[in-house]
C-alpha positions in Angstrom: 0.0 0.0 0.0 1.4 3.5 -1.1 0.2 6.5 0.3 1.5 10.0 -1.2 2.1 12.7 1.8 -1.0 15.6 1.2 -3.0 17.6 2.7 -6.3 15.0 3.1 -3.5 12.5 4.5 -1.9 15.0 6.7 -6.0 15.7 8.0 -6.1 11.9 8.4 -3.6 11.9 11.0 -4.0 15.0 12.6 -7.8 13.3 13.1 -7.0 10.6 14.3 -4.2 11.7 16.8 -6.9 14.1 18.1 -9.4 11.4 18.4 -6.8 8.9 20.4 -5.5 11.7 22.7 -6.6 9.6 25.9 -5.9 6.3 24.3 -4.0 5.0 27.4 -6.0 2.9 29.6 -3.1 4.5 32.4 -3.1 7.8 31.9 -6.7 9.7 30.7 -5.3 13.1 30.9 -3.4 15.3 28.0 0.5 16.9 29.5 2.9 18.5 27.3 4.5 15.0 26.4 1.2 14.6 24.8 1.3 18.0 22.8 4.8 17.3 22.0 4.5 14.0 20.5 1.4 14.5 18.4 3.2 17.5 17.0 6.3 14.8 16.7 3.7 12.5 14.4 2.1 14.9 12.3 5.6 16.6 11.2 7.2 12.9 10.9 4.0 11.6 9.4 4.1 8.6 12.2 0.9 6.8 12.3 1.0 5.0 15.8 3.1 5.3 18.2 3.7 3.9 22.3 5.2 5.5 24.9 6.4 4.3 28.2 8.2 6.0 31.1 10.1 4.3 33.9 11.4 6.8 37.1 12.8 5.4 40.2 11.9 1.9 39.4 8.2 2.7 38.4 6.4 3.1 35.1 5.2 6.9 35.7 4.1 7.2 32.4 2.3 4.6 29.6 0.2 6.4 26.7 -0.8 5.3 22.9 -1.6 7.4 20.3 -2.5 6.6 16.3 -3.3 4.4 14.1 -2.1 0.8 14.0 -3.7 0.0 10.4 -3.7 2.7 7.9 -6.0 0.8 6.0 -8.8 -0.1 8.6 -8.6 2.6 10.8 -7.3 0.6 13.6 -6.5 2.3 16.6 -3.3 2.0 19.0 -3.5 0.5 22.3 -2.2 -0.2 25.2 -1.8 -4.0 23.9 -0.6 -3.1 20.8 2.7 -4.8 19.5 5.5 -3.2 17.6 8.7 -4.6 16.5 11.7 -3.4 18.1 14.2 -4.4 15.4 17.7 -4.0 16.0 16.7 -3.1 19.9 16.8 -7.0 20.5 20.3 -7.2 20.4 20.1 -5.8 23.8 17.9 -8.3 24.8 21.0 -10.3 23.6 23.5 -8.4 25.3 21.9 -9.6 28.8 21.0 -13.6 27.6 25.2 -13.5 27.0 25.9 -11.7 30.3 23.9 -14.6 31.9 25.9 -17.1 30.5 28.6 -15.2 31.6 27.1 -15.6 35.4 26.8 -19.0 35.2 30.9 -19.1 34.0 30.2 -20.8 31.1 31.8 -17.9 28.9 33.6 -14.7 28.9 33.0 -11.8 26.5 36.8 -11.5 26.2 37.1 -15.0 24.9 38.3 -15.9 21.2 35.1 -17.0 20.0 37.3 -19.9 18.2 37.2 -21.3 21.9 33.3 -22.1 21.1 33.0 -22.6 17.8 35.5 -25.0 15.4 34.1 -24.0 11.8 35.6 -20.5 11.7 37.8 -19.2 8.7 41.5 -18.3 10.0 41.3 -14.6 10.1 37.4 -14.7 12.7 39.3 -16.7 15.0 40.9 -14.3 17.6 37.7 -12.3 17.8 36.5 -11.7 20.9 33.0 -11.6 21.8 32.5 -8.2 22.9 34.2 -6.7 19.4 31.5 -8.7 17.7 28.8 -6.9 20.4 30.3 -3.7 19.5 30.4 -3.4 15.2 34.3 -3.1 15.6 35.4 -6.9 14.8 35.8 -6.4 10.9 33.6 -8.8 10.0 32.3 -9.3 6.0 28.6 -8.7 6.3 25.8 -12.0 5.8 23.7 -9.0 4.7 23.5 -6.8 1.8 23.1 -3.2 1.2 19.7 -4.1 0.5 19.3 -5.8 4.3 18.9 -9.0 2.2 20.5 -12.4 3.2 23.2 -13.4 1.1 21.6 -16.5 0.2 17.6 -17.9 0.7 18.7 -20.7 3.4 20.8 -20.3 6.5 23.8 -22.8 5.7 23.9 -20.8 2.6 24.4 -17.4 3.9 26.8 -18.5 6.6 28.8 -20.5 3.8 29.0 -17.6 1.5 29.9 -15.0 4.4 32.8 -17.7 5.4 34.5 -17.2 2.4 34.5 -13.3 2.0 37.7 -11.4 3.2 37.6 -9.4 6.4 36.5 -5.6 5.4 38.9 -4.2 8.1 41.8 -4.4 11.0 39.9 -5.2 14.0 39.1 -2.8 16.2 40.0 0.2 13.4 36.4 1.1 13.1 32.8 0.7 13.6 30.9 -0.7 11.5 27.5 -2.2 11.7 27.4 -5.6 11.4 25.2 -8.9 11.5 27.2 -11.2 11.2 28.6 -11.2 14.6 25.2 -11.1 15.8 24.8 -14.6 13.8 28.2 -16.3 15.4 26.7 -14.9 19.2 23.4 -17.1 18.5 25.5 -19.7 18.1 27.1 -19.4 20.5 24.2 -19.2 23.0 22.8 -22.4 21.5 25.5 -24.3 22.2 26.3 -23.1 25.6 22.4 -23.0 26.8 21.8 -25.8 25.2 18.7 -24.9 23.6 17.8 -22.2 20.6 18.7 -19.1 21.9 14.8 -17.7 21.6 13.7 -20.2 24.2 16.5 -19.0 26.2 15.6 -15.4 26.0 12.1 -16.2 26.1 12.9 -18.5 29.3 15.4 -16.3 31.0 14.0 -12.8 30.2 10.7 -12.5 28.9 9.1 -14.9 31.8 11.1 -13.5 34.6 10.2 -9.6 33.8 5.8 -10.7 33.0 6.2 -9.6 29.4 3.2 -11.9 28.2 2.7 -10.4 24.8 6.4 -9.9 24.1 7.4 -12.8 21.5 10.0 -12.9 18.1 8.5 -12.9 15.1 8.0 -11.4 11.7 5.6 -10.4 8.7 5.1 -14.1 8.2 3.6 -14.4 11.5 0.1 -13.8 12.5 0.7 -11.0 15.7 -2.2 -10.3 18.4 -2.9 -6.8 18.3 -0.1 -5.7 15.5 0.6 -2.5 15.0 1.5 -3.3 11.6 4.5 -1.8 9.6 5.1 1.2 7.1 7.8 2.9 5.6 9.0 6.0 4.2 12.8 4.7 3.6 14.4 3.2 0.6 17.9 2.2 -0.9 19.4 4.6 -3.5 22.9 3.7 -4.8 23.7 2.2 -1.4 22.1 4.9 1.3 19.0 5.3 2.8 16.7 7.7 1.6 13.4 9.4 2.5 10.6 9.3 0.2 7.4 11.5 -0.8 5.1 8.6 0.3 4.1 6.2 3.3 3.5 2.2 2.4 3.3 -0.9 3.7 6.5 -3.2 5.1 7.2 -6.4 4.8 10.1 -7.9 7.1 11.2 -11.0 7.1 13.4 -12.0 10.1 14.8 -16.2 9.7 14.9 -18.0 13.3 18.9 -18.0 13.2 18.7 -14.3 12.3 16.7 -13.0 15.2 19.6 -12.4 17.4 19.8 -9.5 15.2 16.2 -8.6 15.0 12.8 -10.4 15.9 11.5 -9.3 19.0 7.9 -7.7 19.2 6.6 -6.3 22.0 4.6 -3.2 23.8 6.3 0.0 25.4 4.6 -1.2 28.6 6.7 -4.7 28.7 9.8 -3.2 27.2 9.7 -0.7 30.6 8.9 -3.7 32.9 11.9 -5.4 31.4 14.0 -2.1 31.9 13.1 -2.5 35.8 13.5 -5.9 35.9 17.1 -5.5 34.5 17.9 -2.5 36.9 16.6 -4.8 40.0 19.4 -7.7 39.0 16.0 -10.2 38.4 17.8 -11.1 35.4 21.7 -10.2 36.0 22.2 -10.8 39.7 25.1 -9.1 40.1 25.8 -5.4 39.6 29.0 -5.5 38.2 27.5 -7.5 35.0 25.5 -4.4 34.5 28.3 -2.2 34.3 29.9 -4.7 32.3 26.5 -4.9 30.0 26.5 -1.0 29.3 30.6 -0.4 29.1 31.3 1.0 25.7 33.9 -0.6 23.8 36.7 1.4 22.0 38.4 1.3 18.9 42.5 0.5 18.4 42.3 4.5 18.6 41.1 4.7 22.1 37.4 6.4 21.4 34.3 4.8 21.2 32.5 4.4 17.4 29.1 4.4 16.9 26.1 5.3 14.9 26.6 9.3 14.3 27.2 12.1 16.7 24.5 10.7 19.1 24.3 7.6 19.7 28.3 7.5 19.6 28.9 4.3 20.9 28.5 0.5 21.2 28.5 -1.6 24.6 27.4 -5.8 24.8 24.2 -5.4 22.7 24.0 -2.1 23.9 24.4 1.0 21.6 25.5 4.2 23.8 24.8 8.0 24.2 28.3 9.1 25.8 28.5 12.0 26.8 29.8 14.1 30.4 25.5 15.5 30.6 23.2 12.9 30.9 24.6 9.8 29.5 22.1 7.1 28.3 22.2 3.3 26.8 20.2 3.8 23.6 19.0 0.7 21.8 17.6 2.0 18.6 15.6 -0.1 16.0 14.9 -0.6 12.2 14.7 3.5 12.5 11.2 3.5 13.8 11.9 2.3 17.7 14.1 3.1 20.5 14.6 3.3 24.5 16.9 5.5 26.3 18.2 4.5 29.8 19.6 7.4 31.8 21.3 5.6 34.9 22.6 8.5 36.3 19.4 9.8 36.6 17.4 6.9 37.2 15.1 7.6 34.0 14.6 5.1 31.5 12.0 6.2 28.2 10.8 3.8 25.8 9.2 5.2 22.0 7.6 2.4 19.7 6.4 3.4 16.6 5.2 1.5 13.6 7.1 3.7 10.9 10.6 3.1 9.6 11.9 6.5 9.2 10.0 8.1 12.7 14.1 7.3 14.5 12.4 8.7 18.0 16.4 8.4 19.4 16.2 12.2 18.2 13.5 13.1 20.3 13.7 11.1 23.4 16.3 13.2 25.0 13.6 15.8 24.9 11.4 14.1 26.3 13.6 13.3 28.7 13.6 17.2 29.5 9.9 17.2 30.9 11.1 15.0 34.1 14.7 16.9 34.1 14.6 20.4 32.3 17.9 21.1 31.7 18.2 18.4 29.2 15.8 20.4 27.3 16.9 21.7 24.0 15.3 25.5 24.8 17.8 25.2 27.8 20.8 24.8 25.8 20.9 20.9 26.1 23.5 19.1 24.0 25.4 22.7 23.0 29.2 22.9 23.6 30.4 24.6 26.3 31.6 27.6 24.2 28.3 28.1 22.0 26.4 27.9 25.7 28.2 31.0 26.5 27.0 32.3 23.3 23.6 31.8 24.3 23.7 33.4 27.4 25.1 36.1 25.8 22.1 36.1 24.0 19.4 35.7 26.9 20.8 37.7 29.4 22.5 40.9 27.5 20.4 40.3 24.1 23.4 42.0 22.4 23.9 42.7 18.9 27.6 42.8 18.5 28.1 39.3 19.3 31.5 39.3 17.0 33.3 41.5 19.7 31.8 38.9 22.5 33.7 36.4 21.1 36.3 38.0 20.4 36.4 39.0 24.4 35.2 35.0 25.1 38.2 33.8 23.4 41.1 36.1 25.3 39.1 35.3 28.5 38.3 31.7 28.3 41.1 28.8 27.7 40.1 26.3 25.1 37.3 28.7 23.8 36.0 27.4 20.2 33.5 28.0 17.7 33.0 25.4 14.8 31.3 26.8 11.9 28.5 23.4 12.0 28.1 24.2 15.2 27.1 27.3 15.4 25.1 26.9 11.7 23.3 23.7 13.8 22.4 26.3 17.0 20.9 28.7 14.1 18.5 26.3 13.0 17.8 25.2 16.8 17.1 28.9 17.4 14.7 28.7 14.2 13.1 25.8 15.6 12.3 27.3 18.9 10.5 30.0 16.8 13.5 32.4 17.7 14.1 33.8 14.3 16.0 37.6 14.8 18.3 35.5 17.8 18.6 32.8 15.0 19.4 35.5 12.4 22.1 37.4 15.1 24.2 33.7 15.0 24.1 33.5 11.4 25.6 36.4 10.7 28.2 35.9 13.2 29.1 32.7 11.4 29.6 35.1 8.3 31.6 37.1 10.3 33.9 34.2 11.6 33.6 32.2 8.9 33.3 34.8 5.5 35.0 31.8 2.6 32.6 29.6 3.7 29.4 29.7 1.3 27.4 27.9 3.8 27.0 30.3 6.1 26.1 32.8 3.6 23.5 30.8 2.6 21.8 30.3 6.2 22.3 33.9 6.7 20.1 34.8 3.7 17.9 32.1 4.2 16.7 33.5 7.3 16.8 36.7 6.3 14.3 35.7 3.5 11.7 34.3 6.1 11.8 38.0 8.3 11.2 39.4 5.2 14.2 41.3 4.6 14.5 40.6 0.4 17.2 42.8 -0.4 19.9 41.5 2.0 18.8 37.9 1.4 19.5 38.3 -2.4 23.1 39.9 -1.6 24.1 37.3 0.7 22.8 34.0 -1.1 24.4 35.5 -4.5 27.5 35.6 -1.9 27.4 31.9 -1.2 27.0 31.4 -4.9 30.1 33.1 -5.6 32.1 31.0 -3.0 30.7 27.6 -4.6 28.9 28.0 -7.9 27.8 24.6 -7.3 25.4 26.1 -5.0 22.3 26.1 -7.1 20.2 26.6 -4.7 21.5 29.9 -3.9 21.1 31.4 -7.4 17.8 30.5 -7.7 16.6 31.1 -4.5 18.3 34.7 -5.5 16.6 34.8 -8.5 13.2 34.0 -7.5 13.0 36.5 -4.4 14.4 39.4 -6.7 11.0 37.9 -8.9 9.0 39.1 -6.1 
């Protein structure tokens, strides 16, 4: 099913969030998570989506919203099931920390010590580099997220004989395979298939009673079904005009990658089982669990600037504010666990494309306000003192601040992308003449960079101000006459 982004769609959600504003059988009442999350769908075109909140060991929030079938007008529930994706291989993470327990392996091992039909070069990989993406490993998938072959045996024969795509521990890379050789592994160790043992070991022990793997094949309880906005273009995802159906098809051998369905409500009860050592009994395999691993480099690798690093199963927000575990999923799910702060948030949605891992931290900043973006969340230190510049002095000379900043302040810096990224973060907060003020500083600090020309004139064509907007985008052209856009953005507003 294909449905183009318009108007009478964008109605269609906008009506149906409205309608499904108390759809929580927990919580009746609208807050400003609500508000900020049906704004979150309409924007992102999501068309369910499940929320769960977990602080100080109790779910404090649980609330649905949307559609769960496009095509029938099915509403979200509380019961509604979405698939987590690539957030199982947290689920993962903890099955192998068990094992670890019990003594019957250790992340650090060769995995050569539990499996014998290995090619030469996998043989001194550790466990924990195949956790974290840095192992090197060929891919058993393709660009596509296809199997290399239509049976197990023959994907795992044709990965075999494919040459390692780096030096281990160089960089991070995403990779299934190693997810493939840890199922394995837990088979043979457990002695049963390493869903039983999850199922067994995790999914009993927290009460998660509708969480189960699975896939499109499958007939699910109270799906929430599956849509898509993404697609594969010369190797990269892309985002297109329209919303359809999506078909996923996850193997058993394959589903310590992916697999697991489940509610927002169960995903948070596992969260505080987890925390309350019910399924790891002894702290230190928790801090074990959620230790990022680093590269030959000494840093940690991960996804982008974000979610920056990789743990046992775990990916990780590292950071000195607010540090979180953040298993994200098949871009449409994700749950962020803030130990310091004793604040876990899980987002399910049943749209690849929605990635809530960019919004969750702002959620996060209704229980703890700082870590909200109006508050300067997330901004270096340096462009902070730019923005207090801005709220407490309001000052228009902001080049001569800096200027002052930099003899006054050791290690004082400002990066032309991230001052261009606090622009449009201004722009969002509906701050456009503050937005406008860092923009032209950016000129001012950066003037051979056509980029910041650009932005400059951009905003200066939303406050209406035509004349300087067609000087400075004709600027960035000069600078890179690549730039296109400039020159007919020029063109058209000296049209006007």
């Amino acid at each position: 099913m294909k449905i183009k982004f318009s108007k009478s769609l964008g109605i269609f959600f906008l009506t149906s969030l409205i309608a499904l504003s108390a759809n929580s059988q927990n919580q009746q009442h609208t807050d400003s998570i609500d508000l900020f999350l049906k704004d979150k769908m309409e924007k992102l075109h999501i068309p369910g989506l499940q929320i769960a909140v977990v602080q100080h060991g109790k779910i404090v929030k649980r609330k649905s919203y949307g559609v769960a079938n496009i095509e029938n007008s099915v509403n979200v529930t509380d019961q509604s099931m979405f698939s987590i994706n690539s957030c199982t291989k947290a689920f993962v993470g903890v099955a192998v920390m068990q094992l670890q327990e019990e003594g019957k392996l250790n992340i650090n091992d060769p995995i050569s010590k539990y499996l014998k039909d290995l090619p030469v070069a996998w043989k001194d990989l550790t466990i924990k580099q195949l956790f974290a993406n840095l192992s090197g490993l060929p891919n058993i998938i393709d660009e596509r997220e296809n199997l290399l072959a239509d049976t197990e045996n023959g994907s795992w024969e044709k990965v075999k004989t494919l040459p390692m795509e780096f030096k281990t521990g160089d960089h991070f890379s995403y990779n299934q395979t190693g997810y493939v050789i840890i199922g394995k592994i837990i088979n043979k160790l457990s002695g049963m298939h390493f869903t039983k043992f999850i199922e067994d070991r995790q999914f009993k022990v927290a009460g998660m009673k509708q969480t189960r793997f699975g896939d499109s094949n499958d007939i699910i309880p109270h799906s929430a079904g599956a849509y898509t906005t993404q697609d594969v273009v010369n190797g990269r995802w892309v985002t297109s005009n329209e919303i359809r159906s999506s078909y996923a098809k996850f193997p058993e051998f394959f589903r310590t990658c992916t697999g697991i369905i489940a509610t927002s409500g169960e995903i948070a009860q596992w969260i505080i089982a987890l925390q309350n050592q019910e399924l790891l009994r002894q702290k230190s395999s928790l801090d074990v669990l959620w230790q990022p691993a680093l590269r030959n480099n000494g840093r940690v690798g991960g996804f982008n600037k974000l979610v920056n690093g990789y743990a046992v199963g775990w990916p990780t927000v590292t950071r000195e504010e607010h540090p979180a575990l953040g298993p994200i999923g098949g871009m449409r799910s994700a749950f962020f666990v803030y130990p310091k702060d004793d604040l876990s948030i899980v987002v399910l949605t049943n749209l690849q494309g929605a990635n809530p891992e960019w919004f969750i931290d702002e959620i996060a900043g209704y229980y703890i306000p700082e870590m909200k973006e109006s508050n300067g969340f997330g901004l270096s230190p340096s462009v902070k003192k730019i923005r207090k510049e801005l709220i407490t002095q309001n000052q228009r000379n902001l080049l001569k601040i800096v200027e002052n900043l930099k003899m006054n302040n050791a290690g004082f810096a400002l990066s032309e992308n991230e001052l261009n990224d606090f622009g449009y973060r201004l722009l969002g907060e509906n701050k456009p003449n503050e937005a406008l003020k860092i923009f032209k500083l950016n000129t001012d600090l950066y003037p051979k960079s056509e980029n910041t020309y650009d932005s400059y004139a951009e905003t200066l064509a939303g406050l209406g101000n035509k004349k300087e907007a067609i000087k400075n985008y004709k600027k960035a052209f000069e600078l890179n006459p690549k730039n296109t856009n400039a020159q007919e953005q020029a063109k058209k507003l000296a049209s006007l």
